[in-house]
N, C-alpha and C positions, 0 to 999 in steps of 0.2 A: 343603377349603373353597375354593370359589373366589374367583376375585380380583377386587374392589369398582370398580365402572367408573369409569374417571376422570372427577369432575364437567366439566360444560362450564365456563369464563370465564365470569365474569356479566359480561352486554353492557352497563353502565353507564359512561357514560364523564362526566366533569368538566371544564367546561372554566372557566378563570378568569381575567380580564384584570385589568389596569394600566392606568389609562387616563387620560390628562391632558384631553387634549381630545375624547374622543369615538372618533378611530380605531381604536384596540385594543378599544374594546366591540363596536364594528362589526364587528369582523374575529372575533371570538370568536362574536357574534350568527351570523353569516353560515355560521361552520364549525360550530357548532353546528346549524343546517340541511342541512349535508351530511351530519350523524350522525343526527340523524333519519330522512334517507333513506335509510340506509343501518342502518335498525331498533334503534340505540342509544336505551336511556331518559337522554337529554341534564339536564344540569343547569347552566346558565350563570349567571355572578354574577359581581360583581367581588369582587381578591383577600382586601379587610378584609373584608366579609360571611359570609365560608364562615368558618367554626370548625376553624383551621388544626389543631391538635390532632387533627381528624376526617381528617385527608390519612391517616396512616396505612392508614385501614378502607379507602381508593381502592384502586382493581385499574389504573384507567386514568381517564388526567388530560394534558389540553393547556391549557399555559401561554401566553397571550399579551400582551406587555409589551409597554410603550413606556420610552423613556430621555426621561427629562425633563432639560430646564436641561444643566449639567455633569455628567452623568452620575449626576443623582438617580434616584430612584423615583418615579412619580407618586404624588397624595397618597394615593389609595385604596389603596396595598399597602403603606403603611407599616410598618403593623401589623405585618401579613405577614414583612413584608420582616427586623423585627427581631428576632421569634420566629424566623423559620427561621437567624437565623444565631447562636444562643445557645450557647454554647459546652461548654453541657451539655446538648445532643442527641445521643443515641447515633448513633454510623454507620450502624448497618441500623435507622431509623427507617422505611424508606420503602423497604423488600427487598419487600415487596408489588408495588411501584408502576412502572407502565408508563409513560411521561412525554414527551412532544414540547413543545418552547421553540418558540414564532413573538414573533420580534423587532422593533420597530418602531420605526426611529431615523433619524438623518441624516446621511452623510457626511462633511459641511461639520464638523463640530462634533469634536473631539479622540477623547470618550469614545464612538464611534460604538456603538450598540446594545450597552453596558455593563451595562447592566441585566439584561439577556438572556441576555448572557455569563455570567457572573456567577454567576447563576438555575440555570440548565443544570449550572452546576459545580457546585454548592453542592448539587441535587439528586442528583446520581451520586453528591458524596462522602457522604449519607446513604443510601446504597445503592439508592436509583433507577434506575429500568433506562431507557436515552433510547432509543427508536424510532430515531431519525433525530439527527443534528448539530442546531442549532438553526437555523430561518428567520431572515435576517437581511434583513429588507426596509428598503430607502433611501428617502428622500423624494427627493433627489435625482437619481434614475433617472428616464428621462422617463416611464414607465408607473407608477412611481410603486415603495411595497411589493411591489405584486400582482406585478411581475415576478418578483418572488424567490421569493416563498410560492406560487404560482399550480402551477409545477414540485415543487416541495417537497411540496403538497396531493398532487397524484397519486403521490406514492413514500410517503408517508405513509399514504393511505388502502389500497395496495396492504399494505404492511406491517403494519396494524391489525387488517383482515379475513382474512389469514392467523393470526393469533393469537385472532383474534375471528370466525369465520365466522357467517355468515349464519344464523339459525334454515334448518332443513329446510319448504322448502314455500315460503319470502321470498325475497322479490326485493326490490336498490334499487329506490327509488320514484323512481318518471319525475319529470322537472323539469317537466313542466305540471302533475302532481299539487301543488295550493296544499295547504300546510301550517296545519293551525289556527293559530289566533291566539293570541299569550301572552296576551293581554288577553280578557273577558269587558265587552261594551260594550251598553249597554241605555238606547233613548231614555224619556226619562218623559213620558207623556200631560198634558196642561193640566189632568186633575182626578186624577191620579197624588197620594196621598197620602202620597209618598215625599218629605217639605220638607225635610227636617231637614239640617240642617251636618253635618261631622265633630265630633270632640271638637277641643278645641283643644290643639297640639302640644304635645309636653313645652317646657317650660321650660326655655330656655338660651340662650348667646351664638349672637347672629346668624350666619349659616352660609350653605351655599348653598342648602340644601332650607329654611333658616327665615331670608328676609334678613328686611332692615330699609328700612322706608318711609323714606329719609330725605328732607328737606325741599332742595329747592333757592333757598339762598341769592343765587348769583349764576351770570350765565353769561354770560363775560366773553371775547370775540375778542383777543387778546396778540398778531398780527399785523396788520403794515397792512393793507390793503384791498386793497392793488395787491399784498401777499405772495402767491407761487403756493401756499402752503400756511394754512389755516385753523386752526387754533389756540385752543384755549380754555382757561380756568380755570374750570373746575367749583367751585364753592361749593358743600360742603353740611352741611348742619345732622344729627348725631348724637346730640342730647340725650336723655339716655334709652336707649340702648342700649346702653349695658354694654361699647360696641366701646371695647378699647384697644389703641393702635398706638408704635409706635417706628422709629424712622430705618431705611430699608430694607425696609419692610413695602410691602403692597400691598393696595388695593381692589379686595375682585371687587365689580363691577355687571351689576345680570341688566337686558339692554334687553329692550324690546317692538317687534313687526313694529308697523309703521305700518299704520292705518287701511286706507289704500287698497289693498294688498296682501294683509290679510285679508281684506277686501270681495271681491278677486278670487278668490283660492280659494277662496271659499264659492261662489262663481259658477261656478268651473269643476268643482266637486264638486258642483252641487246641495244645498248644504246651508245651513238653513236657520240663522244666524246666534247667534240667539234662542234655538235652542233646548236642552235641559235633556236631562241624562244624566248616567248614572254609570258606573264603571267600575272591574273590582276584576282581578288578576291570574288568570289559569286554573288555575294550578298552587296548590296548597297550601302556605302561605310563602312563596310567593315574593313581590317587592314592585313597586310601579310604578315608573319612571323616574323618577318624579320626584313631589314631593308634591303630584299634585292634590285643588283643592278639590272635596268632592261635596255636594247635585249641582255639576254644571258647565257652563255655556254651549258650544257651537261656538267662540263669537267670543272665549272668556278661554281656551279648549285653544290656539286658531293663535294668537293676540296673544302672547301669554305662553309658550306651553311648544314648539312644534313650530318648529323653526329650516328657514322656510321660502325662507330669500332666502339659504341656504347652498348650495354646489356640491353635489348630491348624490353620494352615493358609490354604488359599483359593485353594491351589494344592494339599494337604489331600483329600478336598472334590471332587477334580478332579479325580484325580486318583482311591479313594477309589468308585467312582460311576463308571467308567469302571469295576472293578472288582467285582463289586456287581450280585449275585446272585437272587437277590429277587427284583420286578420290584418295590414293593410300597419304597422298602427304597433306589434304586439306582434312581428312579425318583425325591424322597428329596434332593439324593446328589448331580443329576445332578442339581437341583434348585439351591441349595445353589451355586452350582461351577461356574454358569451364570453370564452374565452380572446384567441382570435384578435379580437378586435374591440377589445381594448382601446387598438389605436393611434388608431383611428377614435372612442373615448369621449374619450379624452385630446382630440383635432383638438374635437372637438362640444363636451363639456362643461368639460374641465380650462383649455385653452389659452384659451379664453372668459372663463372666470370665471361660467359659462352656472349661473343657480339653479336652486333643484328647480321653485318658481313657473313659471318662464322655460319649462323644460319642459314640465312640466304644459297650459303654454298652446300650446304644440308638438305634444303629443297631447292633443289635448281630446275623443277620444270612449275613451279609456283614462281619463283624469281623472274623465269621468263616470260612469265603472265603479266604481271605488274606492270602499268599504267603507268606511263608520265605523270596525267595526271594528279594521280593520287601518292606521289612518293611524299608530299607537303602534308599528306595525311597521315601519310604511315612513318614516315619518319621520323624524329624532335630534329629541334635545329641543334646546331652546336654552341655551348654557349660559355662566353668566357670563364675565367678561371682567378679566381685571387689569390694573390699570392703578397705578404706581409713587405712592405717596405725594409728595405738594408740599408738604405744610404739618406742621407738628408742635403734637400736642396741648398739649403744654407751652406755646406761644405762643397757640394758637387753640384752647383748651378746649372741647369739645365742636361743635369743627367740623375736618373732612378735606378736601383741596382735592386736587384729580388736575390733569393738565397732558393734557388728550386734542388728536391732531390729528387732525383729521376728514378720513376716507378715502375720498378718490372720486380715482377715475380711467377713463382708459379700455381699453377693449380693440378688437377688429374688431368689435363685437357696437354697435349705433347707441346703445344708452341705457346713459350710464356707472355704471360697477360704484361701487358703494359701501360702508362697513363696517355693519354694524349698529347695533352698540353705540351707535360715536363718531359716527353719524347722530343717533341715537336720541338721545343726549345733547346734540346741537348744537340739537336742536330744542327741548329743556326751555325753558321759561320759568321766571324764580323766584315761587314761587307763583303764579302770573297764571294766566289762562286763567278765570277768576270771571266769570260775569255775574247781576246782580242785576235781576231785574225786579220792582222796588216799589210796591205802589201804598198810597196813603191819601186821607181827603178832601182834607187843605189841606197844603200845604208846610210854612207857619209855624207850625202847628199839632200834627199831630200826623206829622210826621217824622223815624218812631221811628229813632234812631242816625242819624242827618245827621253830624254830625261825625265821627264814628265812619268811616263810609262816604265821606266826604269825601277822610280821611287814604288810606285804603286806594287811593282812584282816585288821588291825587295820584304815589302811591309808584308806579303802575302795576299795583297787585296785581289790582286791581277795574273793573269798568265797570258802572255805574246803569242803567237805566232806567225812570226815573220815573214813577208816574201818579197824578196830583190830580184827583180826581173832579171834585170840585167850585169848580176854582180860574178854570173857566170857562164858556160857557153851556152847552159841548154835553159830559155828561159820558163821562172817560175811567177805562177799566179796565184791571187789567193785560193781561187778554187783548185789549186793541186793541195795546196795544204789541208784545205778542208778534209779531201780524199784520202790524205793520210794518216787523219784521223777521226774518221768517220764512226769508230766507234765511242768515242767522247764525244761525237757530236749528238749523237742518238740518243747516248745515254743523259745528255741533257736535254733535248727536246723530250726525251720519256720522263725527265722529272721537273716540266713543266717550261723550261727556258723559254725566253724571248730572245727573239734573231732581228737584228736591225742591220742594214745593209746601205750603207755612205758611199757614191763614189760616182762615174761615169755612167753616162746613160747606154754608152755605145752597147760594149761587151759583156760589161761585166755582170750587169743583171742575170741578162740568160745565163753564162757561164756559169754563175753562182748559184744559182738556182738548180742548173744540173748538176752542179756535185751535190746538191743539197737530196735530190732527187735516187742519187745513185745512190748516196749513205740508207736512204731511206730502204731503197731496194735489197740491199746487201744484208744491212744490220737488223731491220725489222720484217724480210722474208715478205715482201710488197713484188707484186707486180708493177710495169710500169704506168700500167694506167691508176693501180692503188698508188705510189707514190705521187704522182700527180696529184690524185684527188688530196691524198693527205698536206700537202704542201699548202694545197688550195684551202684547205680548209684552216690551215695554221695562218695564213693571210687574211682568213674572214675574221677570227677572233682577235687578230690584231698580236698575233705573234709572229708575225715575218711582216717584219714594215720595210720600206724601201727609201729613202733621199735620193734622187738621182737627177744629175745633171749635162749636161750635152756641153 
């Protein structure tokens, strides 16, 4: 009888990160594009998602961790973390399993890259086979991790495809061949009868993929004036949300890019602000970064989800140099995305504090290339921010107070660096930011909620303005008011306001809509048909809603 040909290794390989802040999904993203090229059916995820129970059916699996705090686990491999060390695990659990550890920690700190360590052992002692010692990348190295792992990758990949060769006929795929997109991205036309919302999320305590609206109480400066450091007491109001805290806990807050900053990269993408799309993963299960709403705006993806004013990392410049159009500035990016180049990324972007924005403006005929698509690839999301508790429930029921000090400083680079977050929260107002444009005939008359409206302006929360028809000869409408000031109306529709319009169905709609129309024309240098369109488009998104009655 003869004898049964030894199957090949099926070329599937697993890769799963730890990830606190973002870095280890990046570095697991990033290698997981090297195994693509290198013809593996890749599967990336962080470490709670994957159904650790299912590691066993792995043939091959790279782990990449960060060490959090004192030598924790980040929060997403917790799970993980406590299933794998169960004391009734057999030893040859994982006699299948072919395994590389890339470690991601910081010098400075006791429990340097523990986590990692750790990992690597605990794997072997359930019969695990390690490729390689594990990558122990530092933050405090001046190239950063990638010093470490950069060398490790090439004895790695050499090691993997000797046990794993190449299908007959394949070749690695060239680094200008661009990679599909994990994402599937699809704009909706103006009569697309695709309206509908998602379902609404399960049910549960606020989180990071389900926060909580809360109300800003107070936003209070706790340094002089002449202090070189700015300083706030954040006030805010939690009534309602189920959140409960104790001494030593912490607030994450998810900030938003400012106005002005997402106004620029639509500008330097071409892309229209306004408009509507939706987007679902390419792979079968797998999930998005983050929960977005569908449909979705441009202006609520970069405001809210795409951490645009972040230093980008070393697969930015990868990617964005595949997709570059123009050879003087994809030859920069392919430098910067190199091995050899990383002292000259570090000099440009790290020592800088240089953001992906800042960039982008740096190659602006690369920016204009870029793909819808693929901004979910090339960009990280934005992601909350903790900040240590100041206040105890027990004393302030249903309110949390943080102590943030707002972060600007400088670098060589002319306009000073700042933090997001604790920008973003310096800027809160409590409640305010309201403007009421009223009109009726007579003041004394029929001036529905005056007092009401009175308190609100006194507090600060609100600002009137009024219109009595008939309290003089020549009568006045809300849309004159609007008209007269048209440049506070702009300048809040440019930092992102909602316009709601209460009243008669007769006149007033049109009316108000064409002053809305002319402010648009005058202050933002529109045509009338660009005002139009724009007006239109603030109606799709659900920024100009209307109640109207006959």
């Amino acid at each position: 009888m003869a004898a049964r040909p030894e199957m090949a290794p099926p070329r599937r390989l697993l890769l799963l990160f730890g990830s606190q802040s973002g870095t280890a999904e990046d570095f697991a993203q990033r290698i997981g594009r090297q195994a693509e090229r290198r013809r593996f059916r890749v599967r990336v995820g962080a470490l709670d998602a994957y159904p650790v129970a299912k590691l066993i059916e792995e043939p091959l699996a790279i782990f990449v961790c960060a060490t959090a705090g004192q030598g924790d686990p980040p929060d997403n491999m917790k799970n993980f973390w406590r299933f794998l060390f169960r004391k009734n695990l057999p030893l040859t659990s994982l006699s299948r399993l072919d395994y590389a550890v890339v470690g991601l920690g910081d010098s400075s700190y006791p429990k340097f890259n523990f986590v990692a360590k750790k990992l690597h052992k605990r794997l072997r002692q359930l019969g695990g086979c390690p490729l390689l010692p594990p990558a122990l990348g530092d933050d405090q190295h001046d190239l950063g991790p990638d010093a470490a792992v950069d060398p490790w990758l090439v004895d790695l990949w050499e090691k993997i495809l000797t046990l794993y060769p190449l299908p007959p006929g394949l070749e690695i795929l060239s680094p200008d061949v661009v990679l599909p997109s994990r994402f599937l991205f699809r704009f909706l036309d103006d009569d697309d009868g695709d309206q509908s919302e998602p379902p609404e999320p399960e049910p549960g305590p606020p989180c990071e993929s389900r926060p909580f609206p809360a109300r800003v109480l107070a936003n209070q400066r706790v340094t002089s004036a002449s202090h070189f450091q700015d300083v706030r007491l954040i006030d805010l109001d939690i009534s309602g949300s189920g959140i409960e805290a104790a001494a030593g806990d912490v607030a994450l807050v998810a900030p938003s890019n400012a106005p002005e900053d997402v106004d620029l990269f639509c500008r330097l993408l071409n892309l229209d602000p306004e408009r509507r799309f939706v987007v679902r993963p390419a792979e079968e299960g797998a999930a998005l970064p983050f929960p977005l709403p569908q449909p979705c705006t441009i202006r609520r993806l970069v405001e809210n989800y795409l951490d645009i004013t972040a230093v980008p990392r070393r697969s930015f410049f990868e990617l964005a140099a595949q997709l570059s159009p123009d050879e003087r500035e994809r030859e920069k990016l392919a430098q910067f995305a190199s091995a050899p180049g990383q002292d000259e990324l570090y000099a440009y972007c790290h020592r800088a504090r240089r953001t992906t924005l800042e960039v982008l403006s740096d190659f602006p005929r690369t920016a204009a290339a870029l793909p819808c698509n693929l901004l979910l690839d090339l960009i990280p999301r934005t992601r909350a921010r903790s900040f240590s508790l100041a206040s105890s429930l027990l004393a302030l029921p249903g309110r949390i107070q943080i102590l943030v000090a707002v972060v600007r400083y400088k670098t060589r680079l002319a306009k000073p660096r700042t933090g997001l977050c604790s920008n973003w929260l310096a800027s809160l107002d409590p409640a305010q930011g309201n403007f009421l444009f009223f009109g009726c005939r007579h003041q004394a008359h029929d001036f529905y909620f005056r007092d009401e409206w009175a308190e609100l302006v006194a507090r600060g929360f609100l600002s009137v303005f009024p219109a009595f028809s008939r309290d003089q000869d020549e009568k006045v409408y809300v849309q004159h008011r609007i008209l007269e000031n048209q440049a506070l109306v702009w300048d809040l529709v440019q930092r992102g306001a909602w316009i709601y319009l209460a009243g008669s169905a007769k006149e007033v709609p049109d009316a108000v809509a064409a002053a809305l129309r002319a402010a648009f024309q005058s202050q933002g240098a529109m045509s009338p048909t660009e005002a139009a369109d724009f007006l239109a488009a603030l109606e799709r998104a659900g920024r100009f809603q209307a109640e109207t009655w006959s």
